[in-house]
C-alpha positions as CSV (number, residue, x, y, z in Angstrom):
1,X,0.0,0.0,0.0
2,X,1.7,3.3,-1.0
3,X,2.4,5.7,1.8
4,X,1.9,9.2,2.0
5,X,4.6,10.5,0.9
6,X,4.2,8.4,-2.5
7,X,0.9,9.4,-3.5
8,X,1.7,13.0,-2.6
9,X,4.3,12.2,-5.5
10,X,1.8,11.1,-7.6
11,X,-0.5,13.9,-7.6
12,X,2.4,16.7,-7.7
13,X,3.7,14.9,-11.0
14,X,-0.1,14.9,-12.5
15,X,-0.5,18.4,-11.6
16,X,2.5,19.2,-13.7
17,X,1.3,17.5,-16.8
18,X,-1.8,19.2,-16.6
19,X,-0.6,22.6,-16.1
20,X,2.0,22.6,-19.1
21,X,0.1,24.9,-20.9
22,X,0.3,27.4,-18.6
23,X,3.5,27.0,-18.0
24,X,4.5,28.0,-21.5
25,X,2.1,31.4,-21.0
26,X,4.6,32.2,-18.2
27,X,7.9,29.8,-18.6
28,X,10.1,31.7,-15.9
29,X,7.7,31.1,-12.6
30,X,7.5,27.0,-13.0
31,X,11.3,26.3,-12.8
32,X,11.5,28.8,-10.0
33,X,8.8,27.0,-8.1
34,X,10.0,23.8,-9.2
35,X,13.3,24.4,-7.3
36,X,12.1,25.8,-4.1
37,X,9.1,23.1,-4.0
38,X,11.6,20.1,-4.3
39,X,14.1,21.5,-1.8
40,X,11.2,21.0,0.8
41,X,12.0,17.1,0.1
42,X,14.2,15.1,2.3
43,X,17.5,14.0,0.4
44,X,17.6,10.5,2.3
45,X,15.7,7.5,-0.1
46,X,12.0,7.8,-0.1
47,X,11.7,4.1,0.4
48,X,14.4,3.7,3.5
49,X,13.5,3.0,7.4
50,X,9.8,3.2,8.0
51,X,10.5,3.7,11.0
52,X,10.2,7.6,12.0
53,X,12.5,9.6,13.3
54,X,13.0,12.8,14.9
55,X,15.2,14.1,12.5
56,X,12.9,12.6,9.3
57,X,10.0,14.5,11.2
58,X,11.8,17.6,11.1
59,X,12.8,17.5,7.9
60,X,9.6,17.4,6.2
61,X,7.4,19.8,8.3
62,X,5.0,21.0,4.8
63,X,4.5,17.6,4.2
64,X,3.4,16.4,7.4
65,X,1.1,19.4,7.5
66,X,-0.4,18.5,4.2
67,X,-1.1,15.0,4.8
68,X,-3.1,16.1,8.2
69,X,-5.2,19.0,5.7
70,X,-6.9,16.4,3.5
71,X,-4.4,16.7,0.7
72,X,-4.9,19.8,-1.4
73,X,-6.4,19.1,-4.8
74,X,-3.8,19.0,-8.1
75,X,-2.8,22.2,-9.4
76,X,-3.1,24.0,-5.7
77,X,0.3,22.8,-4.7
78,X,2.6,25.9,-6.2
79,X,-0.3,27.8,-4.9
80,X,0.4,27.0,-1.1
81,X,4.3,26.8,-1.8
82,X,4.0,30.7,-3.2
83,X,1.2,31.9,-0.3
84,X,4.0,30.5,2.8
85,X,6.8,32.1,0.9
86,X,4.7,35.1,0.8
87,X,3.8,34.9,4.6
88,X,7.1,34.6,5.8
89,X,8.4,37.6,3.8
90,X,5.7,39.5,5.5
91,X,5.9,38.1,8.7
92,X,10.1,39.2,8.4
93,X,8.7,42.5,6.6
94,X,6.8,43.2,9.3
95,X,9.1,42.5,12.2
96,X,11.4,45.0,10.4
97,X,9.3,47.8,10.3
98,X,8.3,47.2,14.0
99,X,12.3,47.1,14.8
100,X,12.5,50.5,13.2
101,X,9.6,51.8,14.4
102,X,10.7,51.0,18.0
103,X,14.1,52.2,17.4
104,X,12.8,55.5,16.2
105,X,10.5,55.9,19.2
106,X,13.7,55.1,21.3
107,X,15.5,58.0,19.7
108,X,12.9,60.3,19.6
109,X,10.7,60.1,22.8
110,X,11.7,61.1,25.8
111,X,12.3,57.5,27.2
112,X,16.4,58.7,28.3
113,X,17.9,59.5,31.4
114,X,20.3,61.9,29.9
115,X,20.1,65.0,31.8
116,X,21.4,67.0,29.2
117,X,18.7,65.7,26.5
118,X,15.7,66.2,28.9
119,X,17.4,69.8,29.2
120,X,17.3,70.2,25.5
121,X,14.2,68.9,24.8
122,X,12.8,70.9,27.7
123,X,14.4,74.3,26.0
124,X,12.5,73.4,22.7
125,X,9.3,73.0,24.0
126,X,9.4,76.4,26.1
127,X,10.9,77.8,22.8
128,X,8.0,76.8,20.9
129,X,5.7,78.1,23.2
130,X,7.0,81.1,23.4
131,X,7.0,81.7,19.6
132,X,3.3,80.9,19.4
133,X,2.5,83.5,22.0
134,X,4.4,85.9,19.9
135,X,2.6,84.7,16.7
136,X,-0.7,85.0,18.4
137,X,0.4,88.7,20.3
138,X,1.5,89.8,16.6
139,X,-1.3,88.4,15.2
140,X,-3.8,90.3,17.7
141,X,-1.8,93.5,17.0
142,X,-2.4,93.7,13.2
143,X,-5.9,92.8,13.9
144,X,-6.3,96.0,16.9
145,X,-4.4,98.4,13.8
146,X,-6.9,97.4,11.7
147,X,-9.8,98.1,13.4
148,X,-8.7,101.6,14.5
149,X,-7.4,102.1,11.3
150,X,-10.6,101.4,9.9
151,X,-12.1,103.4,12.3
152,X,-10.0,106.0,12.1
153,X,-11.0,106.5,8.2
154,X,-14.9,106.5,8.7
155,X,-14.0,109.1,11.0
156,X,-11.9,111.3,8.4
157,X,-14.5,110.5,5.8
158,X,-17.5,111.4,8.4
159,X,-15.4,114.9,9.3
160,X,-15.3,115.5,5.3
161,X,-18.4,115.1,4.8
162,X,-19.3,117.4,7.5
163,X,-16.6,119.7,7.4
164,X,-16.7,119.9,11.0
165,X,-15.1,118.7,14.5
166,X,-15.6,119.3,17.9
167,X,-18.6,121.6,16.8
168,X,-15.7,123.7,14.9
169,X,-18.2,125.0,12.1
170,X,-14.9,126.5,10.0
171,X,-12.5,123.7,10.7
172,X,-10.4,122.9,7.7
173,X,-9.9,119.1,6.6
174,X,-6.6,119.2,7.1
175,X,-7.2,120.6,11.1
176,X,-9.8,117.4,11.7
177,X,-7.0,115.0,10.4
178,X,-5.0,116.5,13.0
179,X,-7.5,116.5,16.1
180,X,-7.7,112.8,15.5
181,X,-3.8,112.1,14.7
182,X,-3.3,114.0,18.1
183,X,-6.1,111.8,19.9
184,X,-3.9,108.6,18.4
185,X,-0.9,110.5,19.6
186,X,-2.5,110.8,23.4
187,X,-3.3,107.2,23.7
188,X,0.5,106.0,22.0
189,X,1.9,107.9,24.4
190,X,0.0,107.0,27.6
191,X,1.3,103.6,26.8
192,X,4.8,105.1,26.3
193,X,4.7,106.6,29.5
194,X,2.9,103.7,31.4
195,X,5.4,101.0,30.2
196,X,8.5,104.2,31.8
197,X,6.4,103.8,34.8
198,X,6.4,100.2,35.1
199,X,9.8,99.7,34.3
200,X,10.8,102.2,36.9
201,X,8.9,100.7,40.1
202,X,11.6,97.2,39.8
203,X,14.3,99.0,41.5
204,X,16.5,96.1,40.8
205,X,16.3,97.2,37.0
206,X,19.8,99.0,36.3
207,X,19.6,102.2,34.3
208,X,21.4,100.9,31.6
209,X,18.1,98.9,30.9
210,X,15.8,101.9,31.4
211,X,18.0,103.8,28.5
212,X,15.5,102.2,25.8
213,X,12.5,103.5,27.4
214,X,13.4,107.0,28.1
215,X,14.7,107.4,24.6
216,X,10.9,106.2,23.0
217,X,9.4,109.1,25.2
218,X,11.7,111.4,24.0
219,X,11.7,110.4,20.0
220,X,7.7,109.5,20.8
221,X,7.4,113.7,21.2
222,X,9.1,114.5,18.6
223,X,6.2,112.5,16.8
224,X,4.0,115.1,17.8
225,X,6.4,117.6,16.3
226,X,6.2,116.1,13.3
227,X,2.4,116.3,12.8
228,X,2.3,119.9,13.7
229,X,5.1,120.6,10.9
230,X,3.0,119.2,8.7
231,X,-0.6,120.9,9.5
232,X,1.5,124.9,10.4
233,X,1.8,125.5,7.1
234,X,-1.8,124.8,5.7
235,X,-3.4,126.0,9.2
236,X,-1.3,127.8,11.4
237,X,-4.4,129.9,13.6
238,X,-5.9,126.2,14.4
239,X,-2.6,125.5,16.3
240,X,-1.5,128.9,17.2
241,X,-5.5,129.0,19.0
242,X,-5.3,125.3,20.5
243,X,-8.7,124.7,19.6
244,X,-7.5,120.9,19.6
245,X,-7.0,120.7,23.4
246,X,-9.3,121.3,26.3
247,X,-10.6,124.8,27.4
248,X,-8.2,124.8,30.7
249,X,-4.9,123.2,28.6
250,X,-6.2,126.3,26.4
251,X,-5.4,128.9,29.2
252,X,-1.7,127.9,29.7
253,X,-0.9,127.7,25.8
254,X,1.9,129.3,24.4
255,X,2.7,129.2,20.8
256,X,1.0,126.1,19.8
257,X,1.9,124.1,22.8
258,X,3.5,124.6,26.5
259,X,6.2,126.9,27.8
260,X,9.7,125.3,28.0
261,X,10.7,127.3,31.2
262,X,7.1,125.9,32.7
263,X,8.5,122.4,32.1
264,X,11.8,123.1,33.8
265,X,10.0,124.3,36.9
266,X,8.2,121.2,36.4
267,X,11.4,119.1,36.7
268,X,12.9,121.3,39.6
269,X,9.9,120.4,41.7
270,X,9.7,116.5,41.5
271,X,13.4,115.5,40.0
272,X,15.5,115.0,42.8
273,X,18.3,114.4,43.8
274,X,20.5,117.1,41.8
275,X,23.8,118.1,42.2
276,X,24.5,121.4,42.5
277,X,26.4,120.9,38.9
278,X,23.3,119.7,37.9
279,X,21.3,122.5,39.4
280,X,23.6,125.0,38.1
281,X,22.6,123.5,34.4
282,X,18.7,123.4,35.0
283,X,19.0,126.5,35.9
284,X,21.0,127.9,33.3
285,X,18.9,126.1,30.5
286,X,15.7,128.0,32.3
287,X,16.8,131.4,32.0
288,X,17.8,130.9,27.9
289,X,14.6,129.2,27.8
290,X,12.8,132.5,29.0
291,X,14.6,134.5,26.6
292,X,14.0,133.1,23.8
293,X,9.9,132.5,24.9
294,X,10.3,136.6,25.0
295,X,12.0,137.0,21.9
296,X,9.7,134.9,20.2
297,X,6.7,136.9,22.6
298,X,8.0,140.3,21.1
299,X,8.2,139.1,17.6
300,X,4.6,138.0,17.7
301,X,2.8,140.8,19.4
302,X,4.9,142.9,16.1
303,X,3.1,140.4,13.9
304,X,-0.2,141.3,15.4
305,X,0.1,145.0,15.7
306,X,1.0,145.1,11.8
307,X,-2.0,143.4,10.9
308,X,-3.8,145.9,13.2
309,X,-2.0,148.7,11.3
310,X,-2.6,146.9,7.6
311,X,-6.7,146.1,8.5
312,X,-7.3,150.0,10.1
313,X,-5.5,151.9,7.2
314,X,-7.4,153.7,4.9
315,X,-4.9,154.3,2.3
316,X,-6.2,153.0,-1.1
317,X,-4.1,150.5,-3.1
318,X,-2.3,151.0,-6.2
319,X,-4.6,149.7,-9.6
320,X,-1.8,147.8,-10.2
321,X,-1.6,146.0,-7.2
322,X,-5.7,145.6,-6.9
323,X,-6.9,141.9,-7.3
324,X,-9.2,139.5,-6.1
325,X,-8.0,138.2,-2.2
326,X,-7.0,134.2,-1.8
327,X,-8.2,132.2,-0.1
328,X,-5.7,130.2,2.0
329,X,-7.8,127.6,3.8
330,X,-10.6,126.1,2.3
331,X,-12.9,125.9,5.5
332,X,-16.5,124.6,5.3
333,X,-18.5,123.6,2.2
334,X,-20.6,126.1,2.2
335,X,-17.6,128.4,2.6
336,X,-16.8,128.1,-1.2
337,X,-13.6,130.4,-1.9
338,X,-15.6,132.6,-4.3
339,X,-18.4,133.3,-1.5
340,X,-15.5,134.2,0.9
341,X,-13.7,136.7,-1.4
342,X,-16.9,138.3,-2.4
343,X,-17.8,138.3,1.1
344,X,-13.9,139.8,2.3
345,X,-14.5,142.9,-0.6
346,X,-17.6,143.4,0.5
347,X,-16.9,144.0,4.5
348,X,-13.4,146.0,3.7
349,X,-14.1,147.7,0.3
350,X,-13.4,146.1,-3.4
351,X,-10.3,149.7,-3.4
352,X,-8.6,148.5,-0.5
353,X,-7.9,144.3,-1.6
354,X,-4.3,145.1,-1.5
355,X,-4.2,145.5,2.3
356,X,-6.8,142.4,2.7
357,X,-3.3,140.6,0.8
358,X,-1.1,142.4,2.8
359,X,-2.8,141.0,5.5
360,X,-3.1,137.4,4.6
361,X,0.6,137.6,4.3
362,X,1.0,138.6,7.7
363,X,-1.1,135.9,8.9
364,X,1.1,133.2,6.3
365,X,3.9,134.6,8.7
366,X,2.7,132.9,11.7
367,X,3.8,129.8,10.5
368,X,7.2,130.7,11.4
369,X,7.0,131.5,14.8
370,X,4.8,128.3,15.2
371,X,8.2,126.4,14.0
372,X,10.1,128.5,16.3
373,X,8.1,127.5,18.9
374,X,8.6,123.8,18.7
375,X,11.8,123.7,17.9
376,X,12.5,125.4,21.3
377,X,10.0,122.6,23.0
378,X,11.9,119.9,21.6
379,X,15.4,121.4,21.9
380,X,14.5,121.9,26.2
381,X,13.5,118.0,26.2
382,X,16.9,116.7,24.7
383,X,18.6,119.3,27.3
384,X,17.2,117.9,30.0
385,X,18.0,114.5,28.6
386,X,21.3,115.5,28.2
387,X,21.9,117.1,32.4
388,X,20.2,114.8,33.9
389,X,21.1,110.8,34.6
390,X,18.8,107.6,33.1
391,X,16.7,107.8,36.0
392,X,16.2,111.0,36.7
393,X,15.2,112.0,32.9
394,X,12.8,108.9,33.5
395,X,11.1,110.7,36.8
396,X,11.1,113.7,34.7
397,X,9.2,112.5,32.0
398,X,6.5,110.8,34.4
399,X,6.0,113.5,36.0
400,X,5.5,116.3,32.9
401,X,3.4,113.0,32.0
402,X,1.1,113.8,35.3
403,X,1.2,117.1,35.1
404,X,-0.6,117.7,31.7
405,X,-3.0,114.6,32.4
406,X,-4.3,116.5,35.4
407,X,-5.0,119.5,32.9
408,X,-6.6,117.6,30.7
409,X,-8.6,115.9,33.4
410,X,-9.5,119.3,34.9
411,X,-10.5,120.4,31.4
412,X,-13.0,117.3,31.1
413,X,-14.0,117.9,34.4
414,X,-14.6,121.8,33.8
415,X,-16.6,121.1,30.3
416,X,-18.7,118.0,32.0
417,X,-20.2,120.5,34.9
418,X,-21.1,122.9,32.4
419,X,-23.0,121.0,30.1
420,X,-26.5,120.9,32.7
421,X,-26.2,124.9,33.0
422,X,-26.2,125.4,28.9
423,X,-28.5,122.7,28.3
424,X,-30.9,124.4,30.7
């Protein structure tokens, strides 16, 4: 009776006469599978010692597990051979990967006891999470600019449209842009001045690291400078008459803005201790302050009795020199520039336009004594800068800081009480 192993012989050898057509569809997999299916097969005799063996039952494991399957029908054989070949390789595939993959966790996590790569790893993450805070503060930034800045032009275009601010019937377009550049201004430099104060409460803080902030409150002034440069030569009377501050800030105006021998008092009264070098200085720096504040004071008061002199003449002007007044600012809409000359020839007399240009002229002039003016502000801030140390041109900016916020408060306060007695 044949054994096992014989008629598993039998069928494999049938199955290959069957499948010859195939095979010559695809002649390279056969001989290929023909080798690795017969090195499966012990190389001992087939017919030798019946008797079974540990090292015969080893040799032949696919066979053994074949028999016990019901052997698998002709044809399938090359099938199975090709699926366990397939298996394996996946099976080594996989434990591959699952090597790398571990490995790569290894490396990666934070499974080490290496201080100095807990360290390091500790470093990134606080670095990373301090670059999104920035990314989000930055990004919360633009997004506040936009909205004023947005804001800020419905204002301009509602002011336009209007031709008025602050119930200023003649205010000039170029006057409104101003009012609300200087509101901007106010609120910048609060901030400015708040983040001065803050730094200068942590008495630990050196004064080499309060250098940055006291320089950004000076520079942040001249700022204010700058927008006055540009609106004194277009509009000097809306600065020279401070009808964009408060009705008490009003009352202590000088020029366009404050006194620079008021400030120096300012200083002398809450900067302290000075040295009587440094006393010496202050004090020197207020006295050429107050000259020039009375040069300037003389030259104006000229200005204004000229034009007194120009507007009371009666003289008549020469018919060459008679034509039709400017118009300098263009004021209201309804204000149109031929309404306001017609208007002009009309209240002084059409035979005397050459003094209502002599006149305008005059009034041009004021522009320069305006620039004057600030220059002399600005030039007393980086004097003071200059005699005094880090942290005592710090206390002296905090407190000029204080000292016009309580005018301005007492301006709000002053208008606020009013209000029920002209309403009523």
């Amino acid at each position: 009776m044949p054994s096992d192993l014989d008629q598993a012989l039998l069928l494999y050898f049938d199955g290959q006469e069957q499948d010859k057509p195939s095979t010559q569809e695809e002649p390279h997999k056969p001989l290929n599978f023909v080798k690795e299916t017969l090195n499966i097969f012990p190389s001992q005799p087939i017919h030798g010692d019946p008797t079974p063996t540990s090292t015969a039952s080893t040799s032949a494991p696919p066979v053994i597990a074949g028999s016990s399957r019901r052997t698998p029908p002709p044809g399938r054989l090359f099938a199975v051979g090709k699926g366990s070949k397939t298996a394996s390789n996946r099976e080594d595939c996989g434990g591959g990967g699952a090597a790398a993959a571990s490995a790569s966790s290894e490396l990666e996590g934070p499974n080490t006891s290496d201080p100095k790569a807990l360290r390091r790893l500790a470093q990134n993450r606080e670095a990373a999470r301090k670059s999104r805070l920035r990314k989000k503060a930055y990004i919360q930034q633009l997004e506040t600019g936009r909205i004023r800045l947005a804001h800020l032009e419905q204002e301009i275009q509602l002011t336009r449209a209007q031709g008025a601010l602050w119930g200023a019937a003649t205010l000039s377009p170029d006057a409104a842009l101003f009012n609300l550049e200087y509101e901007r201004w106010q609120e910048t430099h609060h901030q400015v001045i708040g983040q001065l104060r803050a730094a200068m409460e942590e008495h630990r803080r050196p004064d080499g690291e309060l250098q940055p902030y006291v320089d950004e409150a000076v520079s942040h002034c001249g700022v204010l400078m700058g927008h006055k440069a540009r609106l004194v030569g277009v509009d000097p009377l809306h600065l020279l008459f401070g009808s964009w501050k408060g009705a008490v800030e009003r009352c202590f105006l000088w020029i366009g803005g404050f006194r620079p021998s008021e400030l120096i008092k300012v200083v002398l009264r809450h900067v302290e201790p000075l040295t009587e070098q440094q006393l010496s200085a202050v004090y020197s720096a207020q006295q050429a302050a107050r000259r020039e504040e009375d040069a300037l004071d003389g030259g104006l008061q000229a200005l204004l009795r000229s034009l007194s002199d120009v507007l009371s003449s009666d003289a008549p002007a020469a018919a060459s020199q008679q034509q039709t007044p400017p118009v300098m600012y263009h004021h209201h809409h309804h204000h149109h520039p031929a309404v306001a000359a017609t208007m002009a020839a009309s209240f002084i007399g059409h035979s005397y336009s050459y003094n209502l240009q002599l006149a305008m002229d005059k009034l041009a002039s004021l522009a320069t004594f305006l620039r004057q003016a600030d220059e002399l502000r600005l030039r007393t801030l980086h004097t003071l800068r200059q005699m005094l140390t880090v942290r005592q041109a710090a206390h002296c900016f905090v407190a000029v800081d204080d000292y016009f916020g309580r005018l301005r408060a007492l301006s709000l306060f002053w208008t606020n009480s009013r209000q029920p007695a002209a309403t009523g």
